[in-house]
C-alpha beads as a LAMMPS data file, in Angstrom:
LAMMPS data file: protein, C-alpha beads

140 atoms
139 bonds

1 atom types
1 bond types

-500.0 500.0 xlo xhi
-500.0 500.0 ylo yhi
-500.0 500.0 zlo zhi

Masses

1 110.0

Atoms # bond

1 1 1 -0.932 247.001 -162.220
2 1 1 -0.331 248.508 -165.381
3 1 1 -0.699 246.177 -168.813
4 1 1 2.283 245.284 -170.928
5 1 1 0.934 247.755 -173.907
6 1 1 1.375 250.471 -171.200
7 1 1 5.132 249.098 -169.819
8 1 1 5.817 249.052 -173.906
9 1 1 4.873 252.213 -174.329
10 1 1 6.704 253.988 -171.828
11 1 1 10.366 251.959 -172.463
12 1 1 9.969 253.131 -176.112
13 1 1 9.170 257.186 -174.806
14 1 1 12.439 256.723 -172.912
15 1 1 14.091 255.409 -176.016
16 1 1 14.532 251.996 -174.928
17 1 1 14.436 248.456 -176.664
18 1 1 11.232 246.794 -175.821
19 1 1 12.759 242.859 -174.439
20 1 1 11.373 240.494 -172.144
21 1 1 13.671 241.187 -169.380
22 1 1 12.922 245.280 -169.928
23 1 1 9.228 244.607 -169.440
24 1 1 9.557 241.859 -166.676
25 1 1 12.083 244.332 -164.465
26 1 1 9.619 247.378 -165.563
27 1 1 6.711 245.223 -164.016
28 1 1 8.272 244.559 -161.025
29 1 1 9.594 247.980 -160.519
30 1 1 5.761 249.544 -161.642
31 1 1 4.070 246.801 -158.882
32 1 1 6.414 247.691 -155.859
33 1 1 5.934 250.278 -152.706
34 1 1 9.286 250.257 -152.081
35 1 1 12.824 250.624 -153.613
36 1 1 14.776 247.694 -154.826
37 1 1 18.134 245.932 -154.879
38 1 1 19.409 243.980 -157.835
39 1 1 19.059 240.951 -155.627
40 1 1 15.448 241.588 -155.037
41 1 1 14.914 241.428 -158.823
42 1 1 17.651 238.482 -159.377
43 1 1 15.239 236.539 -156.778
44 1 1 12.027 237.170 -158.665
45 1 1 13.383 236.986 -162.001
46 1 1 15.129 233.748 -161.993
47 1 1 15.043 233.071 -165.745
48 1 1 17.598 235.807 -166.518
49 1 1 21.427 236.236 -165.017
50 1 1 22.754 238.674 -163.002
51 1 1 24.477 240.326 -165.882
52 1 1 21.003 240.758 -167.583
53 1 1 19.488 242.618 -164.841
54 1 1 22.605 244.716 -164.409
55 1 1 22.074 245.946 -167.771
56 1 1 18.900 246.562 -167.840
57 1 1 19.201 248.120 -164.837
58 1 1 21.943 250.359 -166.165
59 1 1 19.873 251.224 -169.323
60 1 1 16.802 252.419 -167.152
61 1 1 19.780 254.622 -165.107
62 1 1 21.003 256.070 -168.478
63 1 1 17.359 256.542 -169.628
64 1 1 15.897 257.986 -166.549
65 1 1 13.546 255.420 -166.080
66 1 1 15.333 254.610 -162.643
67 1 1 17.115 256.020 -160.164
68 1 1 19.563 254.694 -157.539
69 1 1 19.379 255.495 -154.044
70 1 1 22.262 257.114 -151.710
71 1 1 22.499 254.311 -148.562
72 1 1 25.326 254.122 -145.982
73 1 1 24.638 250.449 -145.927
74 1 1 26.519 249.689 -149.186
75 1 1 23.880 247.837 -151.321
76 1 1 22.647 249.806 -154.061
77 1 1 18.940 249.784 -153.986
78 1 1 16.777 252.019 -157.095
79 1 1 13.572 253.919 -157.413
80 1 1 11.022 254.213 -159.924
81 1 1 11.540 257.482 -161.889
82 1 1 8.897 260.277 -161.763
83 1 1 7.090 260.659 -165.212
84 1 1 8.798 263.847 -165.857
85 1 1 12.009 262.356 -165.860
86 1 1 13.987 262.025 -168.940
87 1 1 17.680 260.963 -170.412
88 1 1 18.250 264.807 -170.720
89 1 1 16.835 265.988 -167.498
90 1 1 17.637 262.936 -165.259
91 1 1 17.501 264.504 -161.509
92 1 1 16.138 263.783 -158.039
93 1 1 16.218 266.216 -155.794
94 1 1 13.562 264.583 -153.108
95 1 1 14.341 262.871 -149.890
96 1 1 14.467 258.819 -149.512
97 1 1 13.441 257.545 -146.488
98 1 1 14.534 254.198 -145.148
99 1 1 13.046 252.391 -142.135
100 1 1 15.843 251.007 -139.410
101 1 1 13.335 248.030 -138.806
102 1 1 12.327 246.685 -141.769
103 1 1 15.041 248.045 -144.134
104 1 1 12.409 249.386 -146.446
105 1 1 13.760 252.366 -148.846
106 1 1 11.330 254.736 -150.121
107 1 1 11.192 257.811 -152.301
108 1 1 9.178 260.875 -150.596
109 1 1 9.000 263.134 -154.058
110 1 1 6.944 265.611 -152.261
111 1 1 9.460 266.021 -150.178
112 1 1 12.735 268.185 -151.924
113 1 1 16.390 268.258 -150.537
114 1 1 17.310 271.431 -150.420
115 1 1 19.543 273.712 -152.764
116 1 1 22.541 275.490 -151.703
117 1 1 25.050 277.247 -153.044
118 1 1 28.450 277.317 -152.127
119 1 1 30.333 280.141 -152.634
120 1 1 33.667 278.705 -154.301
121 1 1 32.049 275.116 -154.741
122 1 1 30.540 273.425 -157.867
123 1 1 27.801 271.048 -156.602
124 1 1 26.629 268.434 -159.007
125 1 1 24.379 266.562 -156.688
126 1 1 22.392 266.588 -153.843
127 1 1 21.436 263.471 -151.730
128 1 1 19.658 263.268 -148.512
129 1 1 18.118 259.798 -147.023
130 1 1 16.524 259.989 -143.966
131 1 1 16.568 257.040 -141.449
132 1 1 13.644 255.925 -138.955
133 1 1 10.781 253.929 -138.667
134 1 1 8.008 253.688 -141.265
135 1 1 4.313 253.892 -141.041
136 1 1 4.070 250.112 -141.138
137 1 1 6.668 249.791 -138.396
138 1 1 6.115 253.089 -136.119
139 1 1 2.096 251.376 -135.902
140 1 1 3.262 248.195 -134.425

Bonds

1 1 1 2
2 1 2 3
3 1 3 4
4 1 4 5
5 1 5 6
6 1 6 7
7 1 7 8
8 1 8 9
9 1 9 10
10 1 10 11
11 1 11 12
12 1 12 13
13 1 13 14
14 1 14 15
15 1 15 16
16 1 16 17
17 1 17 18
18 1 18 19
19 1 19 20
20 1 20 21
21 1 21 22
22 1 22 23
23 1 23 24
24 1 24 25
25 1 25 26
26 1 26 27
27 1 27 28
28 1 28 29
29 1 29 30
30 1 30 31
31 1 31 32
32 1 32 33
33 1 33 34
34 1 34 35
35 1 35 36
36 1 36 37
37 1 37 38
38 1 38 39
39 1 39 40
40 1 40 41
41 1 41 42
42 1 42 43
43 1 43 44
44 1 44 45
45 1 45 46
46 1 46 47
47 1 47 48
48 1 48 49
49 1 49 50
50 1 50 51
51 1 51 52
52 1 52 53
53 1 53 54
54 1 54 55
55 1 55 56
56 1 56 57
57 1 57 58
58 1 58 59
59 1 59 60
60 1 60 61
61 1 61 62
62 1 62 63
63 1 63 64
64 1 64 65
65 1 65 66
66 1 66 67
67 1 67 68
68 1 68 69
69 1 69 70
70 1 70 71
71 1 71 72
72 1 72 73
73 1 73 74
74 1 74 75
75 1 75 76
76 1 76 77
77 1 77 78
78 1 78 79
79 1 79 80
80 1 80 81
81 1 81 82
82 1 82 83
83 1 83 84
84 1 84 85
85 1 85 86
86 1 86 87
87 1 87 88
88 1 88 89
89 1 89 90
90 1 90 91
91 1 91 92
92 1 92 93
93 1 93 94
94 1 94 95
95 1 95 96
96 1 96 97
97 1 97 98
98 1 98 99
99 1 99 100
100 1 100 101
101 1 101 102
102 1 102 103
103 1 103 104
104 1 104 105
105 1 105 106
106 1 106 107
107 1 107 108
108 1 108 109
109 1 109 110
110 1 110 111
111 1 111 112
112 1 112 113
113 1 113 114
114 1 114 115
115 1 115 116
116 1 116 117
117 1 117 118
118 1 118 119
119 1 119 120
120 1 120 121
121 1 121 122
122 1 122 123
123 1 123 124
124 1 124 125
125 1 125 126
126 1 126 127
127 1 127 128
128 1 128 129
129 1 129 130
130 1 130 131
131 1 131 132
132 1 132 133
133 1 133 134
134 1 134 135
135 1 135 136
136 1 136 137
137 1 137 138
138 1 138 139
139 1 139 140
């Protein structure tokens, strides 16, 4: 797990604040396999209100420290950003997977969606999430 002098340093190279609730979300987000929901962090972070997290969760968005995750389901669930990921150059163009077992959501960056071009279309993004079983689940 990565020390707060590390979390610090990396919300200040995105441009960010350094708070509490910045570092606590980043630590959560750094520690997990898995992508989360806001509920997931309202559940571990009890000291701070929904409305906190939101925020903070919209300020990673805006300073591509996060991502958030296409899923049919309608909860939002987001992703730890690749390092190369900035404000500027905020993009994600690798599959998700998520398991129809356990509900687990995860980002396979080595992975890429493909890119097409349309004649006559202007495509701004790209989103594919795959659905199945995970290792964990497909070993059982």
């Amino acid at each position: 797990m990565l020390v707060y002098s590390e979390l610090r340093q990396m919300l200040k190279d995105h441009g960010l604040r350094v708070t509490d609730c910045r570092l606590d979300v980043l630590s959560i987000f750094k520690a997990s396999k898995h992508a989360l929901t806001s509920r997931h962090l309202e559940d571990e972070l009890t000291g701070y209100d929904r409305v906190t997290l939101f925020r903070t969760l919209n300020s990673f968005i805006e300073n591509g420290v996060v991502h958030k995750i296409p899923d049919d389901s309608g909860i939002a669930r987001y992703g730890i950003c690749d390092e190369q990921c900035a404000p500027k150059d905020h993009h994600h163009d690798h599959v998700h997977f998520k398991c129809t077992d356990c509900g687990h959501v995860d980002c396979l960056p080595n992975y890429s969606v493909p890119h097409m071009d349309i004649p006559g279309y202007l495509i701004h993004e790209t989103k594919m999430i795959m659905n199945g079983l995970c290792k964990s689940c497909y070993s059982k």
